[in-house]
C-alpha positions in Angstrom: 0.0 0.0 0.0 1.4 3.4 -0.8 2.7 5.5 1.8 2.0 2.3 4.4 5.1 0.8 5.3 5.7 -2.8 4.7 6.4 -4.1 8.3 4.9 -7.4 8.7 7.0 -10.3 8.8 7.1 -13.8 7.7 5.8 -15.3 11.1 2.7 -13.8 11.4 2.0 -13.6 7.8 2.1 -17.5 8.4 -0.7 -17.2 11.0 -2.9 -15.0 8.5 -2.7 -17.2 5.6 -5.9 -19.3 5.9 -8.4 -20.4 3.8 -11.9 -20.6 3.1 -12.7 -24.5 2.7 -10.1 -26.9 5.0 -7.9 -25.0 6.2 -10.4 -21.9 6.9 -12.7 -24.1 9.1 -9.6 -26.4 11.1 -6.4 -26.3 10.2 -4.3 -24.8 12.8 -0.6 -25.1 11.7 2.2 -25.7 13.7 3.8 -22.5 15.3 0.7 -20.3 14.9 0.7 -17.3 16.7 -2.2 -16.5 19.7 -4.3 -13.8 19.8 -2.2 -13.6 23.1 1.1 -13.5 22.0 0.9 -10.7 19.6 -1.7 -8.6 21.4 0.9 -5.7 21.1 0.3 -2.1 19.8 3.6 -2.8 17.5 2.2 -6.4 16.3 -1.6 -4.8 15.3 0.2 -1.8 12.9 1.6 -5.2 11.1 -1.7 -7.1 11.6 -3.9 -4.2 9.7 -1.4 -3.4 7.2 -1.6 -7.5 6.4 -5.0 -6.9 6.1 -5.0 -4.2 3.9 -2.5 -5.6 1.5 -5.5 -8.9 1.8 -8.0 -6.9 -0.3 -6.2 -7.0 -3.1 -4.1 -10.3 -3.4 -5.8 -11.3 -6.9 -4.8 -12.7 -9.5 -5.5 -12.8 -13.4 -7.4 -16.4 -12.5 -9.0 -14.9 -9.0 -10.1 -11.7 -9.3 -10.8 -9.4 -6.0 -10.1 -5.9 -7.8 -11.2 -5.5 -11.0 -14.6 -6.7 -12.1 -13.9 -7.2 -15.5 -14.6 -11.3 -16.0 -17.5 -10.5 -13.8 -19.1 -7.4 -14.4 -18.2 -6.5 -17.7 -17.9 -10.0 -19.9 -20.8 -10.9 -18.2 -22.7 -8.4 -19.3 -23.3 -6.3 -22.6 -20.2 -4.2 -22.5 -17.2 -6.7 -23.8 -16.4 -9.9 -25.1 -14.1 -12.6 -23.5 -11.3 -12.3 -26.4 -8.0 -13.9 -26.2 -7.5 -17.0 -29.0 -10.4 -17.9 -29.0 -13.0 -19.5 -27.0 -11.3 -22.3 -25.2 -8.9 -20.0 -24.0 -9.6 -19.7 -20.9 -12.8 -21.5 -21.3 -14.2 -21.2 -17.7 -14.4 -17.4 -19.1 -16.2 -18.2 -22.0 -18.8 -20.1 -19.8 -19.6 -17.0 -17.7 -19.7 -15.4 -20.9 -22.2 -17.9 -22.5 -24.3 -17.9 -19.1 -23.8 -21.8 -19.3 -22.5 -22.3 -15.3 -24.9 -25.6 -15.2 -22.1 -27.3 -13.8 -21.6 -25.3 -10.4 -17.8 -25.5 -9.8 -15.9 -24.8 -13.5 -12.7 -26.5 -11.9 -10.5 -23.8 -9.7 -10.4 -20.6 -12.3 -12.1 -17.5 -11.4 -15.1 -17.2 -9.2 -14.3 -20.2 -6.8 -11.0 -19.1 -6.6 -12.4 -15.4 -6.0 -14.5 -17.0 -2.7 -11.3 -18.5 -1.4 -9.1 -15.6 -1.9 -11.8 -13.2 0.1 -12.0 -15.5 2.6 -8.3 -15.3 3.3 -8.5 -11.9 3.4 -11.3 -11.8 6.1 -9.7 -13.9 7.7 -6.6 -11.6 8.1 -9.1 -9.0 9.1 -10.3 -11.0 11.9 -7.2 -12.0 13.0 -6.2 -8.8 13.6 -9.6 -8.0 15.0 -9.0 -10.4 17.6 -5.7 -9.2 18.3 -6.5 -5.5 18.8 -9.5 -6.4 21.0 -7.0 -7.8 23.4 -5.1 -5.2 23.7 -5.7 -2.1 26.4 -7.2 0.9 25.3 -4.6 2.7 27.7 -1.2 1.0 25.2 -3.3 1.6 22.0 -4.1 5.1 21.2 -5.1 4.1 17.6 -7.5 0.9 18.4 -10.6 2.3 17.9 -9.6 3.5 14.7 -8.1 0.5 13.3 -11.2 -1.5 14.5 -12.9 0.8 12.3 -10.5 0.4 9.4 -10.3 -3.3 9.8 -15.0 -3.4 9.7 -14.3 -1.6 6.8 -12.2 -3.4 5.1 -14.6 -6.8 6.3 -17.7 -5.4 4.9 -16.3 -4.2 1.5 -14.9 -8.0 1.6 -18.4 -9.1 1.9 -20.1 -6.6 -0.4 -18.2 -7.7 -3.2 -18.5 -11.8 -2.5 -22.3 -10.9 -1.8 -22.6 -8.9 -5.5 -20.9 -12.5 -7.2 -22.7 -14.9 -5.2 -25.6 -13.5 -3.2 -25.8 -16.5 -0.4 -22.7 -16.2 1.4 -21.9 -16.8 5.1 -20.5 -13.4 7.2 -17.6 -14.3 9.3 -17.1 -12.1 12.3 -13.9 -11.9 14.4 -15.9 -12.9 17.5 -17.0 -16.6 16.4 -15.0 -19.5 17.2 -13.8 -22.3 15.0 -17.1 -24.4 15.4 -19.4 -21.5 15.0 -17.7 -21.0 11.7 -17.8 -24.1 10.7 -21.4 -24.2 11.7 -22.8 -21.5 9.9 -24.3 -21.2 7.1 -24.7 -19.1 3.6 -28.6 -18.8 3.9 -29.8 -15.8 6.1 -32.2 -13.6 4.7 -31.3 -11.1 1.8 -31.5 -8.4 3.9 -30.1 -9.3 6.9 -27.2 -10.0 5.4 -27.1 -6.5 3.7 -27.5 -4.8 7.6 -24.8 -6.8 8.6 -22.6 -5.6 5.9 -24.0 -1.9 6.6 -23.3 -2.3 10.0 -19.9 -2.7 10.0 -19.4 0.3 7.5 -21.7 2.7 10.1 -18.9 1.4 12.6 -16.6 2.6 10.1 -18.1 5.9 9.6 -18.9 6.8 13.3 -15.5 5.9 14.2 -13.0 6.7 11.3 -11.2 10.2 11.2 -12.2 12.5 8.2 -9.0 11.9 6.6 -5.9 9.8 7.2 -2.7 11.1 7.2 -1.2 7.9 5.3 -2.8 7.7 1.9 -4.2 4.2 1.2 -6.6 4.3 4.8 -10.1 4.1 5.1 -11.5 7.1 6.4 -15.0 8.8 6.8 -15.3 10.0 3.4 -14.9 6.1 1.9 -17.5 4.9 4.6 -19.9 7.3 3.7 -19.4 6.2 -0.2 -19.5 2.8 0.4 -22.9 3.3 3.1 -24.8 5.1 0.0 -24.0 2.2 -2.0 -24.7 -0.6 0.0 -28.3 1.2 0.8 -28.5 1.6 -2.7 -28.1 -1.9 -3.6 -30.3 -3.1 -0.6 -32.8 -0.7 -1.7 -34.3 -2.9 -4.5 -35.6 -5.7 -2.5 -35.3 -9.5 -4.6 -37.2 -12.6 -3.8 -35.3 -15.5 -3.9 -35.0 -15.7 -7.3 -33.2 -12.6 -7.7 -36.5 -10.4 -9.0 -36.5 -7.4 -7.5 -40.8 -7.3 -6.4 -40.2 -3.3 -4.3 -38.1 -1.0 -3.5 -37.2 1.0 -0.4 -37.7 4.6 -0.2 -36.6 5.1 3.0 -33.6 3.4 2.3 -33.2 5.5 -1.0 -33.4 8.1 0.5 -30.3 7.4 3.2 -28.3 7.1 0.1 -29.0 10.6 -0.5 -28.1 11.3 3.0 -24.6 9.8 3.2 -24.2 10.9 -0.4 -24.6 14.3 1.1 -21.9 13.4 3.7 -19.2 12.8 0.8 -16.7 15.3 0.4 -14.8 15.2 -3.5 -14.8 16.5 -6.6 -14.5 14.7 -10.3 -11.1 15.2 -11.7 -11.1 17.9 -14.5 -10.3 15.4 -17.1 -11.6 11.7 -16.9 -8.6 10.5 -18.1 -6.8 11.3 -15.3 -9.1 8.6 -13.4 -7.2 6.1 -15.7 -2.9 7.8 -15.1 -0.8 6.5 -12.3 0.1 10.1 -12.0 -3.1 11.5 -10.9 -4.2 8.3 -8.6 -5.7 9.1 -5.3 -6.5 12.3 -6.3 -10.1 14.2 -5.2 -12.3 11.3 -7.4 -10.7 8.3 -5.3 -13.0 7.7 -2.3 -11.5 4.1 -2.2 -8.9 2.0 -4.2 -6.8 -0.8 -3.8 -3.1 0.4 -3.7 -0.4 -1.0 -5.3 3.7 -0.1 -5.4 6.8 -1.2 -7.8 10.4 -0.9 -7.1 9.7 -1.6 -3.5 12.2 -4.2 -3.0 10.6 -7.4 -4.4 11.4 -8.6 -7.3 8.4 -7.8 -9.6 6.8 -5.2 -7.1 3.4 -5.2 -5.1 2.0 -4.6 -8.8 -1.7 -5.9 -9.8 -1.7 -8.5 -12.3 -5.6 -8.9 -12.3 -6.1 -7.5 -16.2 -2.5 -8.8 -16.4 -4.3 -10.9 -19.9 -5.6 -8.3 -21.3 -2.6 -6.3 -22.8 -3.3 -5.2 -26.9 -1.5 -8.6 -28.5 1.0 -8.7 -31.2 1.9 -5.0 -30.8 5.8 -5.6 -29.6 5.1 -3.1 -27.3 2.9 -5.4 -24.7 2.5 -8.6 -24.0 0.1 -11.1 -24.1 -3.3 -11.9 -24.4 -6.0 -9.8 -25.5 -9.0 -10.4 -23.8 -11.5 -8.1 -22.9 -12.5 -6.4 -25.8 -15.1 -3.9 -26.2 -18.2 -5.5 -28.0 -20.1 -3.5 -31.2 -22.8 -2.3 -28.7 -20.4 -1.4 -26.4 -19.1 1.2 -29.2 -22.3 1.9 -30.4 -23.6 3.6 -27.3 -20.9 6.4 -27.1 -22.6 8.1 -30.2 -24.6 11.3 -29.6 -27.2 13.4 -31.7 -26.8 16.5 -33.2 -27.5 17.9 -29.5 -24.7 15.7 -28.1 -27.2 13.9 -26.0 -26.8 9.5 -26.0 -29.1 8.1 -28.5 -31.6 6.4 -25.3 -33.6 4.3 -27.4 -31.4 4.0 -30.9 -27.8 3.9 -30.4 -27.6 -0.1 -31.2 -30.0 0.5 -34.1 -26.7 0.5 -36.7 -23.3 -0.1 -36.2 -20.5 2.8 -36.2 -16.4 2.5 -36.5 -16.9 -1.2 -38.2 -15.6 -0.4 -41.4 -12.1 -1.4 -41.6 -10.2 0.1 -44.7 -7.4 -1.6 -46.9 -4.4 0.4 -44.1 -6.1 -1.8 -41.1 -8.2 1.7 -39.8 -11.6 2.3 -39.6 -13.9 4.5 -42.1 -15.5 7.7 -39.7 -19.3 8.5 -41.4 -19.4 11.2 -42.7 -21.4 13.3 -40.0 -20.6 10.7 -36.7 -20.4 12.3 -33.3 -19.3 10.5 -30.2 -18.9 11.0 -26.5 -14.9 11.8 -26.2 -15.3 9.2 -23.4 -14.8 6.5 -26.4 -11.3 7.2 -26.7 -11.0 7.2 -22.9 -12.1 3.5 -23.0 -12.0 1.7 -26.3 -9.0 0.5 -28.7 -10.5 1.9 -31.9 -8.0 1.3 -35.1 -6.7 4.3 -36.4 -7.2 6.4 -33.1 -4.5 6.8 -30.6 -3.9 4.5 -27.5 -3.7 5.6 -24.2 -3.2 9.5 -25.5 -0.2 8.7 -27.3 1.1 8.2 -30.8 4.5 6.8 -30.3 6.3 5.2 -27.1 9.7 6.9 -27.0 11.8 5.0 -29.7 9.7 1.8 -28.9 6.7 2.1 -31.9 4.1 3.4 -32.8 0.8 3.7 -30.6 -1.7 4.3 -32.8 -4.2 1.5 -32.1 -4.8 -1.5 -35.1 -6.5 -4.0 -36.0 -3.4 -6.3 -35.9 -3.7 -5.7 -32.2 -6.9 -7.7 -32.0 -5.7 -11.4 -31.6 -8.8 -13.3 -32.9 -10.9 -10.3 -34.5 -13.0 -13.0 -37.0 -14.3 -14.1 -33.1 -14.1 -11.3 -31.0 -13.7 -8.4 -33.6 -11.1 -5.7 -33.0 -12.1 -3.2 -30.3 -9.6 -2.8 -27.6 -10.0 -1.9 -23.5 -7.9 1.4 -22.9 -8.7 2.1 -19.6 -7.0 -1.0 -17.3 -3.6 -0.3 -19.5 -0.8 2.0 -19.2 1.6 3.1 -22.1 4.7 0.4 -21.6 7.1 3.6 -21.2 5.7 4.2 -17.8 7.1 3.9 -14.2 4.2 1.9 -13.5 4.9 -1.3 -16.1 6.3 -4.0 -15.5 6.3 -7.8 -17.8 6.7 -10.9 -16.0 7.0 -13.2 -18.9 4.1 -12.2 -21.4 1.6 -10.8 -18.4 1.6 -7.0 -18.0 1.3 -6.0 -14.7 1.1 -2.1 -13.5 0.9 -0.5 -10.2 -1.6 2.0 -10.8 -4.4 1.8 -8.1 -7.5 -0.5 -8.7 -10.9 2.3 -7.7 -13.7 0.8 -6.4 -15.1 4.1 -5.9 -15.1 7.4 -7.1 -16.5 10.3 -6.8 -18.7 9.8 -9.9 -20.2 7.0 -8.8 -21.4 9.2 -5.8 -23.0 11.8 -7.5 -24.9 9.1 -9.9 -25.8 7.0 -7.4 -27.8 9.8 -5.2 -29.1 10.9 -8.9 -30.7 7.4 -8.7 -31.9 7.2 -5.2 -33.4 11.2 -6.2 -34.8 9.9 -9.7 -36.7 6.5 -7.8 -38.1 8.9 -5.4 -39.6 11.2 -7.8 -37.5 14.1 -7.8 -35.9 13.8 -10.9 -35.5 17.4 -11.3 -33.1 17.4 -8.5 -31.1 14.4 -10.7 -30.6 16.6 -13.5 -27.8 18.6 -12.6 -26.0 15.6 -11.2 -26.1 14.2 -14.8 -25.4 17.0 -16.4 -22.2 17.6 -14.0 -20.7 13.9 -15.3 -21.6 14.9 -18.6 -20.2 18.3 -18.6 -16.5 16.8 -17.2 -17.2 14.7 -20.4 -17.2 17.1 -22.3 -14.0 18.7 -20.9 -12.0 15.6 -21.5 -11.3 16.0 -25.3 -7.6 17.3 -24.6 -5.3 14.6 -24.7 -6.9 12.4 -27.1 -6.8 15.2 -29.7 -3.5 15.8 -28.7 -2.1 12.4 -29.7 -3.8 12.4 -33.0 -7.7 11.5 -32.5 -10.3 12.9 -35.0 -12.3 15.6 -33.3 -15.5 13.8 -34.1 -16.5 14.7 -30.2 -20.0 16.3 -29.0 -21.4 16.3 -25.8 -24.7 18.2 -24.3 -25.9 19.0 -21.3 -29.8 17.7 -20.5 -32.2 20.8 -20.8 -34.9 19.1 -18.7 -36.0 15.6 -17.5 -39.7 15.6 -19.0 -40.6 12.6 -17.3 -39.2 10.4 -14.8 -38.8 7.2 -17.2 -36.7 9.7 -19.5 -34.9 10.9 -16.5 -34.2 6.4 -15.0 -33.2 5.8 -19.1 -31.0 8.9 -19.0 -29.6 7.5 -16.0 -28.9 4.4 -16.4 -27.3 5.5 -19.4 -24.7 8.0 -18.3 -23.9 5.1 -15.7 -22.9 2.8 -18.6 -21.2 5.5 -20.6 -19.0 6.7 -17.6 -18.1 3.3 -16.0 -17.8 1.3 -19.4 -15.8 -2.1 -19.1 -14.6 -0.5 -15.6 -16.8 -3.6 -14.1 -20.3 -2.4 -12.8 -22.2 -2.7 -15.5 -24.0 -6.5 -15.1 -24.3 -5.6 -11.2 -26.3 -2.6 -12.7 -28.5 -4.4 -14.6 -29.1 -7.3 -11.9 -29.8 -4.6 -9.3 -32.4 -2.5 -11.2 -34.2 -6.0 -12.2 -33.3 -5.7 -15.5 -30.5 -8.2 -16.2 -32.7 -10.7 -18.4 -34.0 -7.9 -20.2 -31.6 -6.1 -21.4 -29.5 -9.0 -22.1 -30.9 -11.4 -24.3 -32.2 -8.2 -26.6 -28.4 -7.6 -26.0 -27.4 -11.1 -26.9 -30.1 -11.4 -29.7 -28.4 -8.4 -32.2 -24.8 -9.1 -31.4 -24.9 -13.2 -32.4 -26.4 -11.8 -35.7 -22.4 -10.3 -35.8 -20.6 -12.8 -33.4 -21.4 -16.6 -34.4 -19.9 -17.4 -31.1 -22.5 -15.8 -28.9 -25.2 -18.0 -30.8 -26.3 -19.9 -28.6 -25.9 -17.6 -25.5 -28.9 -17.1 -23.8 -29.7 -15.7 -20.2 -31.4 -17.6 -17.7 -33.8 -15.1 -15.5 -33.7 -16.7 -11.8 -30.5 -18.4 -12.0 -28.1 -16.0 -13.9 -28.3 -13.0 -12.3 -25.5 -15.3 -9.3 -22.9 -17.3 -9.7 -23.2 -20.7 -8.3 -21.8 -21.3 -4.6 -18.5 -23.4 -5.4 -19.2 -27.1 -5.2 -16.1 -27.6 -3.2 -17.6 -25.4 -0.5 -20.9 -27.1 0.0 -19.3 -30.8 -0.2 -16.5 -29.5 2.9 -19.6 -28.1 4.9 -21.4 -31.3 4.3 -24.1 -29.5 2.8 -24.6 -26.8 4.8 -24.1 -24.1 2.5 -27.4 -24.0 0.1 -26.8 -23.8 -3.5 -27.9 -20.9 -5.7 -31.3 -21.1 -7.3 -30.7 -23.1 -10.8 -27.9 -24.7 -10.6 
């Protein structure tokens, strides 16, 4: 973690390494340390750093960071990509919405339960550690209680958005409680428990930290509107949302209220290592490089999805942007999203003799486009050349497989290879540029939501309008590198109703976040998942032949199945997701 030194040493990172299935529930291993035995100011600064550094130990094959197998190839915004669709065919599953078989061996999601189940359990370690200790030799406890709640509930908000039935593992249960108890409490209980630790956080957090990388008020606040956000639309237990809760709507206005921030003036700043943790961070996993080790605390977790066959990166090209994707960045003559028509015909698929793509005559696009997606012919990453390395403009030689997966690229999980950040380990690009999980944007839309559900849509529309005017801003590096100015963005005049004021929102949510990751979480939290994507699914298999026989499954999809491996170790005490 940046500015968080790395103290903790090999003995008690030996007591913190436990899993989720055996060794979760049982195993103690020789030479453990007690609660007792490190109960020690000293020993808990380790302890809460361990658990920090927890949150983000992903991988390309076990995601904890980045969303993008789960909440962007999942959904409408990208394909799988990479050579094709046995590579790294547990992927392609997810991407088919064929998970009939529960555990798809020990790739991605059930290797995403076990890895945040280590990590809470390093958070309750060190919760049971610093309880031990005196108030009177711990000046900082209550505030690394609050860090470490934190850090438990965002752990269980994330498993809980993958999985839904999960169990909540608290510092204060023993090893047969644990092992006793089960993934099957009521929707939303489980939703106050995970509140209740981030109102811990946010009564007892400072309103800043002085070390950059901490949890403080501001982030608890963020994560609160969210988590009342998501609890807000109530689903029976086959993931329909049947009501939703206006008095919880409107306590994501409230702690929406609470967050202090400000967008950065150009979005692609949220995308440079050089501007991370600026004022639109609220919360991000933090990484470092030349620290020591030999690769660097760098994130690996898009560490496949490097352009391929550029010589300047590596391997393997996945996650590309899909046709829709692209389509939805074009605007009208006002410079307002196309709400009902964008997908109606395809733009920036005409590929000329040089390997770049025809502009119509008359196209205008949100500049956020070139903030997200590889187009050929247009810059990448706000650059046309890499120092004597090549050249950067992006081509359709880039895409690996583009008669599967066509041959739009993903911009913003990549850095250019001449930066500080970059590092290869073999073919895998890995960068140590933060990982947000929220910014301020997200705060701003998300009480535009809550306002918009109540009623008050007129009160949304300058929230909108201020992620749309940044939008608008943000046309200054792409040009600079070489990009057509083909960019037009306006500002909503007025929100005549309130389904054109939810369509306008829901909208700008997909144009602002694109293949950052929220997007199928979106859709499954407004109800809307099976919907939107088989009308998705039926246009783009007209274009894709391997998306034919994709189809989504309302009442089993909208989760990912509880891992086999789990529910055989608890001897069928964990319940199995509806469907599968």
């Amino acid at each position: 973690m940046k500015n968080i030194k790395y103290i903790i040493t090999g003995l008690l990172l030996s007591s913190l390494l436990i899993s989720c299935s055996e060794d979760f529930l049982e195993y103690e291993p020789e030479g453990v340390l007690s609660n007792e035995n490190v109960a020690t100011a000293e020993n808990a600064e380790s302890l809460v750093i361990a658990a920090y550094a927890g949150i983000a130990n992903d991988d390309m094959i076990g995601p904890l960071t980045h969303m993008w197998v789960y909440g962007s190839v999942r959904s409408d915004d990208s394909y799988k990509g990479g050579g094709g669709r046995s590579d790294v065919g547990e992927v392609d599953r997810y991407e088919q919405y064929y998970l009939t078989v529960p555990d798809q061996g020990e790739l991605m999601a059930p290797r995403t339960w076990t890895n945040y189940y280590k990590a809470i359990s390093r958070i309750n370690f060190a919760l049971r550690v610093i309880n031990d200790i005196p108030d009177a030799e711990y000046d900082l406890k209550t505030t690394r209680q609050a860090e470490l709640r934190f850090l438990r509930a965002h752990c269980h908000f994330m498993l809980k958005r993958i999985f839904k039935k999960i169990p909540y593992i608290t510092e204060d249960l023993t090893q047969d409680e644990i092992a006793n108890t089960g993934n099957d409490l009521p929707n939303q209980e489980l939703w106050n428990m995970i509140a209740n630790d981030f109102l811990f956080a946010y009564n007892n957090l400072p309103e800043a930290q002085d070390e950059v990388g901490r949890a403080d008020k501001n982030a608890a606040a963020a994560y609160l509107a969210k988590t009342r956000l998501y609890q807000a639309y109530q689903q029976d237990e086959n993931h329909q949302v049947v009501s939703i809760n206006t008095s919880m709507l409107q306590e994501v206005i409230d702690y929406a209220n609470e967050v202090t921030g400000s967008l950065e003036p150009d979005y692609a700043n949220n995308f440079l290592v050089e501007y991370e943790n600026g004022p639109e961070s609220l919360w991000a996993a933090q990484f470092s490089i030349n620290d020591g080790t030999r690769v660097g605390r760098v994130s690996f977790v898009t560490g496949l999805n490097s352009p391929h066959g550029t010589g300047l990166y590596g391997c393997c090209g996945f996650h590309l942007a899909s046709q829709n994707m692209v389509n939805a960045f074009r605007t009208d003559t006002n410079g307002l999203p196309l709400l009902d028509s964008f997908n109606d015909s395809d733009i920036l698929n005409n590929v000329q003799e040089d390997g770049t793509v025809a502009v119509s005559s008359g196209l205008t696009v949100d500049p956020r486009l070139d903030h997200t997606v590889g187009v050929p012919g247009r810059p990448f990453k706000y650059r046309n050349t890499v120092n004597e390395q090549g050249d950067m403009i992006y081509k359709f030689s880039w895409a690996r497989d583009p008669g599967v997966y066509g041959f739009f690229g993903n911009m913003k999980e990549q850095q250019a290879p001449d930066c500080s950040c970059y590092v290869k380990e073999g073919p895998f690009v890995g960068t140590s540029r933060n990982v947000i999980f929220i910014r301020y944007a997200d705060v701003l839309l998300f009480k535009a939501e809550a306002l918009i559900q109540l009623d008050r849509y007129d009160e949304a529309l300058p929230l909108i309008n201020e992620v749309r005017e940044r939008a608008a801003a943000s046309t200054e590096k792409p040009v600079a590198a070489g990009a057509s100015d083909i960019y037009n963005v306006g500002l909503y005049t007025s929100f005549p109703s309130k389904e054109f004021a939810w369509k306008a929102l829901k909208f700008e949510r997909r144009l602002e976040f694109g293949m950052e990751g929220p997007r199928f979480f979106d859709l499954v939290r407004w109800g809307e998942a099976e919907e939107t994507l088989n009308a998705y699914l039926d246009e783009e298999k007209t274009k894709r032949d391997f998306l034919a026989n994709a189809v989504f499954t309302a009442g089993r999809d909208e989760y990912y199945p509880i891992p086999q491996r789990e529910i055989d170790f608890t001897g069928g005490l964990y319940v199995q997701n509806p469907g599968y």
